[in-house]
mmCIF file of the N, C-alpha and C atoms, coordinates in Angstrom:
data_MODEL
# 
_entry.id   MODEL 
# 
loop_
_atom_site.group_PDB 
_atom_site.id 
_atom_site.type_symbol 
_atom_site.label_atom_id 
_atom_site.label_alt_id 
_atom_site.label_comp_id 
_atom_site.label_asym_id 
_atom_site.label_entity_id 
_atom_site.label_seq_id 
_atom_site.pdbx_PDB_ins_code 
_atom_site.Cartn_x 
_atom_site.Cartn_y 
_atom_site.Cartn_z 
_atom_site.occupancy 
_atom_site.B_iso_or_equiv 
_atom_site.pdbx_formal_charge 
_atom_site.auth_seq_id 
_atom_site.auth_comp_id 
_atom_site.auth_asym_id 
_atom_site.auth_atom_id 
_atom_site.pdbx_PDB_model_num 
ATOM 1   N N  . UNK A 1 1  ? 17.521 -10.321 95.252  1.00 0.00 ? 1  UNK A N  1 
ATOM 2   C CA . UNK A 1 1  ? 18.786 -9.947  95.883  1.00 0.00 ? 1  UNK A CA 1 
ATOM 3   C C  . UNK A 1 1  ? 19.667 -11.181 96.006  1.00 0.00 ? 1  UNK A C  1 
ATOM 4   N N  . UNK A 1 2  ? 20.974 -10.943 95.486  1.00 0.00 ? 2  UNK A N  1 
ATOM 5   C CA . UNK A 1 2  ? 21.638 -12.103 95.815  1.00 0.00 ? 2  UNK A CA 1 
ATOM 6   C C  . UNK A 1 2  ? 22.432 -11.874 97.403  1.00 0.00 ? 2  UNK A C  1 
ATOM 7   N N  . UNK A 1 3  ? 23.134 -13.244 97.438  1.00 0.00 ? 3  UNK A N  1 
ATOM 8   C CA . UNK A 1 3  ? 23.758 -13.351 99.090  1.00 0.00 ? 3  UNK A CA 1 
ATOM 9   C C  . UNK A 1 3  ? 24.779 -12.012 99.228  1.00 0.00 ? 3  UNK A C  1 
ATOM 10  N N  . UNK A 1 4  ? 25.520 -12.207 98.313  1.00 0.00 ? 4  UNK A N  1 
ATOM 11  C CA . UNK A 1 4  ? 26.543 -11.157 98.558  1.00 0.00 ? 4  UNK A CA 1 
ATOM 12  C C  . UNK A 1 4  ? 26.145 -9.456  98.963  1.00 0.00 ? 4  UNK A C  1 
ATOM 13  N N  . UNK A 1 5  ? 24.952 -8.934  98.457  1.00 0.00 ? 5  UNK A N  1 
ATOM 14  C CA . UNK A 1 5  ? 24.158 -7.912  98.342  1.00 0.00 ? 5  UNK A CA 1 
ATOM 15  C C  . UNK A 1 5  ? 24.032 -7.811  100.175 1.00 0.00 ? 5  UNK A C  1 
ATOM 16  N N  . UNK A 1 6  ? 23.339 -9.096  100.113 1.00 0.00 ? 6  UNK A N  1 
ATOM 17  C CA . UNK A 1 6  ? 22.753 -8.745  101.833 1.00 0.00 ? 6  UNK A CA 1 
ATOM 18  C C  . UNK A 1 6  ? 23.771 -9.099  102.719 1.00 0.00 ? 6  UNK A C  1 
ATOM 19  N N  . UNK A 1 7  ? 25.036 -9.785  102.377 1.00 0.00 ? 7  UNK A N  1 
ATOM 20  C CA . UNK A 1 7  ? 26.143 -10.100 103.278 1.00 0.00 ? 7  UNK A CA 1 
ATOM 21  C C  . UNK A 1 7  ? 26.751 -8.453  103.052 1.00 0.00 ? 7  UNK A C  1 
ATOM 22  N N  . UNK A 1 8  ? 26.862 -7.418  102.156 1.00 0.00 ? 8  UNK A N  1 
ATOM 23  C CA . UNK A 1 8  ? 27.230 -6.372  102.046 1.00 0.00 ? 8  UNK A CA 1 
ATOM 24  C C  . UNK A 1 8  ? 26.516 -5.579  102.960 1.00 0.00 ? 8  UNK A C  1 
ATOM 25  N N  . UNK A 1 9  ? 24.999 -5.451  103.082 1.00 0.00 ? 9  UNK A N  1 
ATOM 26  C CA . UNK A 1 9  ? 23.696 -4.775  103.716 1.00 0.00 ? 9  UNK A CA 1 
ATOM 27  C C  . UNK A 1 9  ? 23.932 -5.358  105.038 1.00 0.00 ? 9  UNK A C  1 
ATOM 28  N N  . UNK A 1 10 ? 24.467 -5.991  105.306 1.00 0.00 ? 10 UNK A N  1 
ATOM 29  C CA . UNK A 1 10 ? 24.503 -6.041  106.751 1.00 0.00 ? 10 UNK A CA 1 
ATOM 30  C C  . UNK A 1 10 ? 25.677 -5.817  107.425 1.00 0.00 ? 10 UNK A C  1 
ATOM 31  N N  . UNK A 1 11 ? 26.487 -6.059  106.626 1.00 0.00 ? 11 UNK A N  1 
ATOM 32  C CA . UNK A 1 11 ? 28.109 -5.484  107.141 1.00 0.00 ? 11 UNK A CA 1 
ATOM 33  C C  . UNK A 1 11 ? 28.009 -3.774  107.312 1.00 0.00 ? 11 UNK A C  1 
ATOM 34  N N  . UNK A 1 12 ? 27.014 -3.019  106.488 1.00 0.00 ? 12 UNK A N  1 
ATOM 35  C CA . UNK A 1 12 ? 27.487 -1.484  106.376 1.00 0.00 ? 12 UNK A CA 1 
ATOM 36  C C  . UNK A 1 12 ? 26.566 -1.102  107.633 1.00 0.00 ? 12 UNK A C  1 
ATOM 37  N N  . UNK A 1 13 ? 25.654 -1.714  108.483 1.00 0.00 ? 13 UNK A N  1 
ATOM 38  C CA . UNK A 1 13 ? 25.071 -1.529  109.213 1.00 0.00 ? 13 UNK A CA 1 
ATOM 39  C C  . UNK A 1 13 ? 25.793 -1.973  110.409 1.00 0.00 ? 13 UNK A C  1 
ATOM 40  N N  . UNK A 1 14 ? 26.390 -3.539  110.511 1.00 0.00 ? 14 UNK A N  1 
ATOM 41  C CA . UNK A 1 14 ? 26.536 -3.521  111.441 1.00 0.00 ? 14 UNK A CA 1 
ATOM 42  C C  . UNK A 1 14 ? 28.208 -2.945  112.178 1.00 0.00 ? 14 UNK A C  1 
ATOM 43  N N  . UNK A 1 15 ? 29.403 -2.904  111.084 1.00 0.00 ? 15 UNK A N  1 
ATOM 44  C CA . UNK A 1 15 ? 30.281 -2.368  111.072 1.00 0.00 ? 15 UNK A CA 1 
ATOM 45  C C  . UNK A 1 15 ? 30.425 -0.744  112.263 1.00 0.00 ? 15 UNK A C  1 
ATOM 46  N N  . UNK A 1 16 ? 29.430 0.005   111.465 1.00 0.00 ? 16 UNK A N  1 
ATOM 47  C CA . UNK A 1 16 ? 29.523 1.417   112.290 1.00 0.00 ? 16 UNK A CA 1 
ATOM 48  C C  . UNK A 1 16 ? 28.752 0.694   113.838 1.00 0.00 ? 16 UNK A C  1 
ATOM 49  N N  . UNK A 1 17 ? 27.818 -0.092  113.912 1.00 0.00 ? 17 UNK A N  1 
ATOM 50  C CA . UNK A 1 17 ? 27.309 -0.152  115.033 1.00 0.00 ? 17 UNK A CA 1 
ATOM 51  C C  . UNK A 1 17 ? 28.065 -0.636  116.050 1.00 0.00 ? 17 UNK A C  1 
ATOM 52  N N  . UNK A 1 18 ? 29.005 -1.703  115.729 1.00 0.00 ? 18 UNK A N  1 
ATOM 53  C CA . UNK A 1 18 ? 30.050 -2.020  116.713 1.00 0.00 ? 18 UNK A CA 1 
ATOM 54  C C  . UNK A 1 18 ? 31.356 -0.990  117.017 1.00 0.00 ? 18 UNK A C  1 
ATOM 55  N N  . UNK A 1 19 ? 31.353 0.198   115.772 1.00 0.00 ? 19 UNK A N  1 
ATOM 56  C CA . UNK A 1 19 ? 32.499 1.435   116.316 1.00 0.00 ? 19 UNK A CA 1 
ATOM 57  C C  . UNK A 1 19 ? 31.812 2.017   117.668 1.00 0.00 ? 19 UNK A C  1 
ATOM 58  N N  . UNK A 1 20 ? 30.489 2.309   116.855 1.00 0.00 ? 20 UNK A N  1 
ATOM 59  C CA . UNK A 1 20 ? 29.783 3.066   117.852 1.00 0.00 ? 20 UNK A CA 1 
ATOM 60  C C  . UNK A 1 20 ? 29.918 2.336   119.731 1.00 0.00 ? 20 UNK A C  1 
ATOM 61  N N  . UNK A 1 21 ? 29.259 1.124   119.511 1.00 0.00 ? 21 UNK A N  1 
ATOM 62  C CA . UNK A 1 21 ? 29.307 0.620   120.589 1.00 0.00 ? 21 UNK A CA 1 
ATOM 63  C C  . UNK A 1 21 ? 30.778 1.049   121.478 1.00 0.00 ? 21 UNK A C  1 
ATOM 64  N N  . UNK A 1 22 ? 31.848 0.344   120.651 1.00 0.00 ? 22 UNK A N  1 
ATOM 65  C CA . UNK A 1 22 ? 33.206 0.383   121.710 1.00 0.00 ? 22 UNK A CA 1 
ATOM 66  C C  . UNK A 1 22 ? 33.756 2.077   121.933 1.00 0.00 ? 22 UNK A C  1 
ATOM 67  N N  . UNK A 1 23 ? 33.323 3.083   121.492 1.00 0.00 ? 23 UNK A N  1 
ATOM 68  C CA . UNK A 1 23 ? 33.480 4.573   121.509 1.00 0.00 ? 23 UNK A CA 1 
ATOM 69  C C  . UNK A 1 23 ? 32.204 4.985   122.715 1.00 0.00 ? 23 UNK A C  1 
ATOM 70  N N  . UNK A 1 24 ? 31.022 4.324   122.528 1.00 0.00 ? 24 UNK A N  1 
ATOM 71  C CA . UNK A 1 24 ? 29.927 4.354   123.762 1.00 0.00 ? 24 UNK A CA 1 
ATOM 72  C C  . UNK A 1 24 ? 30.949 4.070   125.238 1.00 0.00 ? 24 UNK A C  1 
ATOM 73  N N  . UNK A 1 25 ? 31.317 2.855   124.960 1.00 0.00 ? 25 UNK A N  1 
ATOM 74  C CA . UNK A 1 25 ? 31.695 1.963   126.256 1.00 0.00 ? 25 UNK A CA 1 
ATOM 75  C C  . UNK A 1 25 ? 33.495 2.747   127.050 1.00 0.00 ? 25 UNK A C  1 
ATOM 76  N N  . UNK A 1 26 ? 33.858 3.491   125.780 1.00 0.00 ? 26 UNK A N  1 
ATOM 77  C CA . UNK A 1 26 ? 35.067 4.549   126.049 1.00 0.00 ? 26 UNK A CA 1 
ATOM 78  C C  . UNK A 1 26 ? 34.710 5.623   127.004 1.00 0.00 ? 26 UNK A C  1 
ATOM 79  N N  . UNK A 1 27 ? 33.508 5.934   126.599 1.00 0.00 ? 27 UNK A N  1 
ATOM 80  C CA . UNK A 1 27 ? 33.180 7.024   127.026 1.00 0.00 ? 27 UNK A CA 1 
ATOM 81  C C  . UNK A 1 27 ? 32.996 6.946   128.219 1.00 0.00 ? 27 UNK A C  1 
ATOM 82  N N  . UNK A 1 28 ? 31.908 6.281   128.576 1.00 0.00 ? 28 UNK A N  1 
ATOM 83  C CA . UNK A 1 28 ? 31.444 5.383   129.858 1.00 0.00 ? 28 UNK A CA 1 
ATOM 84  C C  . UNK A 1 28 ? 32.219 5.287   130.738 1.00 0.00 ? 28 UNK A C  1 
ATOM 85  N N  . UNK A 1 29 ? 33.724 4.909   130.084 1.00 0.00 ? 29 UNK A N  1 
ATOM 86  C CA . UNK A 1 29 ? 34.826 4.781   131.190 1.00 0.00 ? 29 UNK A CA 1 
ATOM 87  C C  . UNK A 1 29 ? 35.719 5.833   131.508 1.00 0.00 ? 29 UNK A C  1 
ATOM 88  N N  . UNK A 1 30 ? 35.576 6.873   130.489 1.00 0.00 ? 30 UNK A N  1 
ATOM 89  C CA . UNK A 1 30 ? 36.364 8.507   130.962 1.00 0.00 ? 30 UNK A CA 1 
ATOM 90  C C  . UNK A 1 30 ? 35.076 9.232   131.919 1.00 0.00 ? 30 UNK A C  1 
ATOM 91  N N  . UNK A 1 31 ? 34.188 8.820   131.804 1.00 0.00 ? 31 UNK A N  1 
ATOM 92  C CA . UNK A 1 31 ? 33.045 9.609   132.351 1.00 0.00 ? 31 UNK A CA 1 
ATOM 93  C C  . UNK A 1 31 ? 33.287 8.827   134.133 1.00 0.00 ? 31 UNK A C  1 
ATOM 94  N N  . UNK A 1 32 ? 33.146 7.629   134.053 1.00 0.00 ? 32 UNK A N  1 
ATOM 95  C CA . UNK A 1 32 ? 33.449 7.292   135.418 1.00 0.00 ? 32 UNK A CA 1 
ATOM 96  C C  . UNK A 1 32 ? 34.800 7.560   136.017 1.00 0.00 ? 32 UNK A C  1 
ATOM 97  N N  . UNK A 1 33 ? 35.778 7.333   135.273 1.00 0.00 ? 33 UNK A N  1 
ATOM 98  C CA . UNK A 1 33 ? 36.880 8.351   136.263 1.00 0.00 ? 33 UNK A CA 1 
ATOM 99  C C  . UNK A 1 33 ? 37.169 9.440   136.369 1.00 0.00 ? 33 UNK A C  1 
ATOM 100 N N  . UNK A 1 34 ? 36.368 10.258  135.912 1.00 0.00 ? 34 UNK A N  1 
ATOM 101 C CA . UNK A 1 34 ? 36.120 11.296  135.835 1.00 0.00 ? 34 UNK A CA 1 
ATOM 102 C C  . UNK A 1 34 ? 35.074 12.001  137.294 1.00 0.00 ? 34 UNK A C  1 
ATOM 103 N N  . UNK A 1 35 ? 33.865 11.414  137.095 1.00 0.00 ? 35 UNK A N  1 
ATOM 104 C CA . UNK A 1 35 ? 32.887 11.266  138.317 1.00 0.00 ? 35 UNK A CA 1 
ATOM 105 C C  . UNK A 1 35 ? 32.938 10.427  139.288 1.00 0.00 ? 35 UNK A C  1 
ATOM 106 N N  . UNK A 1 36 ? 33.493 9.386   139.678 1.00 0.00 ? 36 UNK A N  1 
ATOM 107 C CA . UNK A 1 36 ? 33.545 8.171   141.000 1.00 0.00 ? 36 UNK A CA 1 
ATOM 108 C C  . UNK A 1 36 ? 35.301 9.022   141.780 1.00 0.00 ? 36 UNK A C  1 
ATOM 109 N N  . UNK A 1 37 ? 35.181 9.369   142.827 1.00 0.00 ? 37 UNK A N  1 
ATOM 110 C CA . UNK A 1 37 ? 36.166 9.907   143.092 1.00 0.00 ? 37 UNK A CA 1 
ATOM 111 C C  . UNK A 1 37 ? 37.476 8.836   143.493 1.00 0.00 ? 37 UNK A C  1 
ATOM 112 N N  . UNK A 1 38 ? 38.699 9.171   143.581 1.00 0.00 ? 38 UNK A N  1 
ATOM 113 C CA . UNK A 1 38 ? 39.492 7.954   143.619 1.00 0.00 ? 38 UNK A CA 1 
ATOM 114 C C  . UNK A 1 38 ? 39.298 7.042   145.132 1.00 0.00 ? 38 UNK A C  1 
ATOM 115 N N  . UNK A 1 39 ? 39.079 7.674   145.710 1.00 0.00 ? 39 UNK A N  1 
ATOM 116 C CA . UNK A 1 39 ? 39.305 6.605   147.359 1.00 0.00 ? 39 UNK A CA 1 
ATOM 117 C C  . UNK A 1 39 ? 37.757 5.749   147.466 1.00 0.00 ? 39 UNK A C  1 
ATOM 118 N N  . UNK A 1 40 ? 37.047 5.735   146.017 1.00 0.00 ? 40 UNK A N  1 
ATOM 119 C CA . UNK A 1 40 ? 35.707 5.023   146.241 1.00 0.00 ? 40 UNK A CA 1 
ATOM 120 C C  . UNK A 1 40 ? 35.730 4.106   144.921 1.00 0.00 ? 40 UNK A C  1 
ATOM 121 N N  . UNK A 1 41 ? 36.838 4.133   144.249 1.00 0.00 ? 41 UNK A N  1 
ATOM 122 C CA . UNK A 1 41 ? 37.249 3.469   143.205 1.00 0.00 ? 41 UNK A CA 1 
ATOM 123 C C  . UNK A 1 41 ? 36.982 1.349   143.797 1.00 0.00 ? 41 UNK A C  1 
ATOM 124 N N  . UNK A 1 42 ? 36.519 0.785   142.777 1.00 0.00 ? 42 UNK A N  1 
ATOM 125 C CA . UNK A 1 42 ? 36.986 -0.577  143.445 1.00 0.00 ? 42 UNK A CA 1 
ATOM 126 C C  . UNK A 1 42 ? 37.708 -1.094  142.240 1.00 0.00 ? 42 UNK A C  1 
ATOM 127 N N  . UNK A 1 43 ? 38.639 -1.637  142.798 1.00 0.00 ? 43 UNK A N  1 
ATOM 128 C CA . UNK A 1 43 ? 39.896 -2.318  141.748 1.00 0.00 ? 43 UNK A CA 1 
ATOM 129 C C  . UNK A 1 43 ? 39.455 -3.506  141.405 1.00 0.00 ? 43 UNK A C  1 
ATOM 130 N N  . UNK A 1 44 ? 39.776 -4.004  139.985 1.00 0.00 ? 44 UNK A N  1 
ATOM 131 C CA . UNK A 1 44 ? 39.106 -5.176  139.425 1.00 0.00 ? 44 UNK A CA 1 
ATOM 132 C C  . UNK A 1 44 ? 39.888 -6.165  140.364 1.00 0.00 ? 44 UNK A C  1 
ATOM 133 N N  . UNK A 1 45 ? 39.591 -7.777  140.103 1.00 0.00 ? 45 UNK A N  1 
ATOM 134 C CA . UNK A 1 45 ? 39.766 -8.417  141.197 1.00 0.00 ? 45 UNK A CA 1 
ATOM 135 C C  . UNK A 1 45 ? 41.882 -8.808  140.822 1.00 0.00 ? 45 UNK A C  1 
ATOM 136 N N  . UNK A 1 46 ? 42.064 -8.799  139.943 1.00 0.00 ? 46 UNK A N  1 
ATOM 137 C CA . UNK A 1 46 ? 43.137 -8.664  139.015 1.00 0.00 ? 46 UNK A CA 1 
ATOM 138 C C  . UNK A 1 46 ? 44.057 -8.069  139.627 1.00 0.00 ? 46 UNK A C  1 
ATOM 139 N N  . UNK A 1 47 ? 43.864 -7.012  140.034 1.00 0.00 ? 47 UNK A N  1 
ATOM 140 C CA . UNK A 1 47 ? 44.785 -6.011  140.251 1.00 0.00 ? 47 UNK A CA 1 
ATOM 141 C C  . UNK A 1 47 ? 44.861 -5.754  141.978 1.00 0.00 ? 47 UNK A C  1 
ATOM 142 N N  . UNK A 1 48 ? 44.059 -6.672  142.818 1.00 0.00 ? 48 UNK A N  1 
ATOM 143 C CA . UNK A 1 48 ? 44.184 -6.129  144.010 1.00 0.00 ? 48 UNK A CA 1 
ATOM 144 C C  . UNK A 1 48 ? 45.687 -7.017  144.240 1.00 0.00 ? 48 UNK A C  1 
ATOM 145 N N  . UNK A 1 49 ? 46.160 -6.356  145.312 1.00 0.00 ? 49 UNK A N  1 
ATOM 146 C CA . UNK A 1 49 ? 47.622 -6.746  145.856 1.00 0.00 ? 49 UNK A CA 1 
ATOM 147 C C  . UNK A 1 49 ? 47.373 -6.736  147.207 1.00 0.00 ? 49 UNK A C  1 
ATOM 148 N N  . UNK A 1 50 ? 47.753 -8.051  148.128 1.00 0.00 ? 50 UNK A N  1 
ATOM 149 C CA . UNK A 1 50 ? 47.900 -8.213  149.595 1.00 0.00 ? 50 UNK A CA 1 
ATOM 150 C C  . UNK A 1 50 ? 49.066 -8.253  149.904 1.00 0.00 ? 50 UNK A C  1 
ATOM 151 N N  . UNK A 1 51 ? 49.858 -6.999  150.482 1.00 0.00 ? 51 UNK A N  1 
ATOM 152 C CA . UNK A 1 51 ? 51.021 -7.290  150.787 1.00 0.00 ? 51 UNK A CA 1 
ATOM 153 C C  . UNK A 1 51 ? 51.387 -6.002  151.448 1.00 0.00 ? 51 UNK A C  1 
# 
């Protein structure tokens, strides 16, 4: 096998695995605002406002 073969063999594997992943991690996050109700929500630290 040359390089290019297995630089190909690993791109077709790992390509879908990282769609998959960030469509996993989508989900994850419609599913929690979906289920965590809003007044139990905690706001990233980013976004809190004192005022």
């Amino acid at each position: 096998m040359d390089i290019r073969h297995k630089i190909g063999l690993i791109l077709r594997g790992a390509i879908p695995a990282a769609v998959l992943a960030l469509l996993a991690q989508g989900g994850f996050e419609l599913a929690e605002r979906w289920i965590v109700p809003e007044g139990l929500r905690i706001e990233p630290a980013g976004k809190i406002w004192f005022g």
